[in-house]
N, C-alpha and C positions, 0 to 999 in steps of 0.2 A: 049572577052575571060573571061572566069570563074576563080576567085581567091578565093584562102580558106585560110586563115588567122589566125592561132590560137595565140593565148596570157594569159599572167598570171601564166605561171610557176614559178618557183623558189624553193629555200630552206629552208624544214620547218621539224621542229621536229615531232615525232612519237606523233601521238595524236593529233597532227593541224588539221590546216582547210585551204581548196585552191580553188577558181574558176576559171577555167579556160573560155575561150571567144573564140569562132569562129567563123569568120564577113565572108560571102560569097558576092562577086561582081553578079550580075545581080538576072535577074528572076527566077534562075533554083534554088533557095530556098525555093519560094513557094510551086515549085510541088515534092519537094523531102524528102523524109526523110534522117535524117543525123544520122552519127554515129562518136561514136568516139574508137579510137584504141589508146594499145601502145605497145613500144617494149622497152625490159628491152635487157640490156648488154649480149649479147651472145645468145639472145634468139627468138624466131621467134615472128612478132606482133602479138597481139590477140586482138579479139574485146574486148572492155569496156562495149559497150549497146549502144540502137540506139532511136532515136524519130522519129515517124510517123511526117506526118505534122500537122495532129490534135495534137497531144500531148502524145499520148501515148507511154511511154518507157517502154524499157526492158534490162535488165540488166545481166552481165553474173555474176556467183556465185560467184566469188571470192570479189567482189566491193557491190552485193545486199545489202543494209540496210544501206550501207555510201556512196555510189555517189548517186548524182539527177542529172538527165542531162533536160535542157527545153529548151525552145526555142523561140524567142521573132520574128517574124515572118514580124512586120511594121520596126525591124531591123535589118531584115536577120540573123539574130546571134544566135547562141546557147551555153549554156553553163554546164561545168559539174563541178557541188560544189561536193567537194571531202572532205567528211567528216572523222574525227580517220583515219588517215593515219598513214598506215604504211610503217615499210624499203623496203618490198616485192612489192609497189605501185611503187618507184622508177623507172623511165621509161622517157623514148621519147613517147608523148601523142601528138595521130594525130589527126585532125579533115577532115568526109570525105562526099563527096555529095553520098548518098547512089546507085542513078539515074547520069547515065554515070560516078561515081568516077573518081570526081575529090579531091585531097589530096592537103592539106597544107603541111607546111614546118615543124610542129611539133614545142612544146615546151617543154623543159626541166622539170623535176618534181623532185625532191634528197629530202627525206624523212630520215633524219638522225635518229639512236634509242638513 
């Protein structure tokens, strides 16, 4: 059974810096690209950006130029450094197998200003 794991949330002021980490169980990492997503309080999820499995991301407009999401691929794992955060980043941030999605449990993000 396929497990997605994210980690490294927490509480940082307007301007920080955060990475977050999403470890998948089996092989269905290699052949997939991952994305990641969040939902803010009251609001419906939205994608963040996604990686190919070569490496290529994309990013939606509101994060382009301060997240980098990559992907370390001998450890299943991918990650998204979330750079000048702001209060509007505030979110439940998911990590998702793009190929049959499957969803983690989500980590916490509180970007105080």
């Amino acid at each position: 059974q396929v497990q997605v794991v994210e980690s490294g949330g927490g509480l940082v002021q307007a301007g920080e810096s955060l990475r977050l980490s999403c470890i998948v169980s089996g092989s269905i990492f290699s052949i997939s690209a991952m994305g990641w997503y969040r939902q803010a309080p009251g609001k419906q999820r939205e994608l963040v950006g996604t990686i190919e499995t070569g490496g290529t991301a994309n990013y939606a407009d509101s994060v382009k130029g301060r997240f980098t999401i990559s992907r370390d691929n001998a450890k299943n794992t991918v990650y998204l450094q979330m750079n000048s955060l702001k209060p509007e980043d505030t979110a439940v941030y998911y990590c998702r197998t793009e190929r049959f999605s499957y969803w983690g449990q989500g980590t916490q993000v509180t970007v105080s200003s």
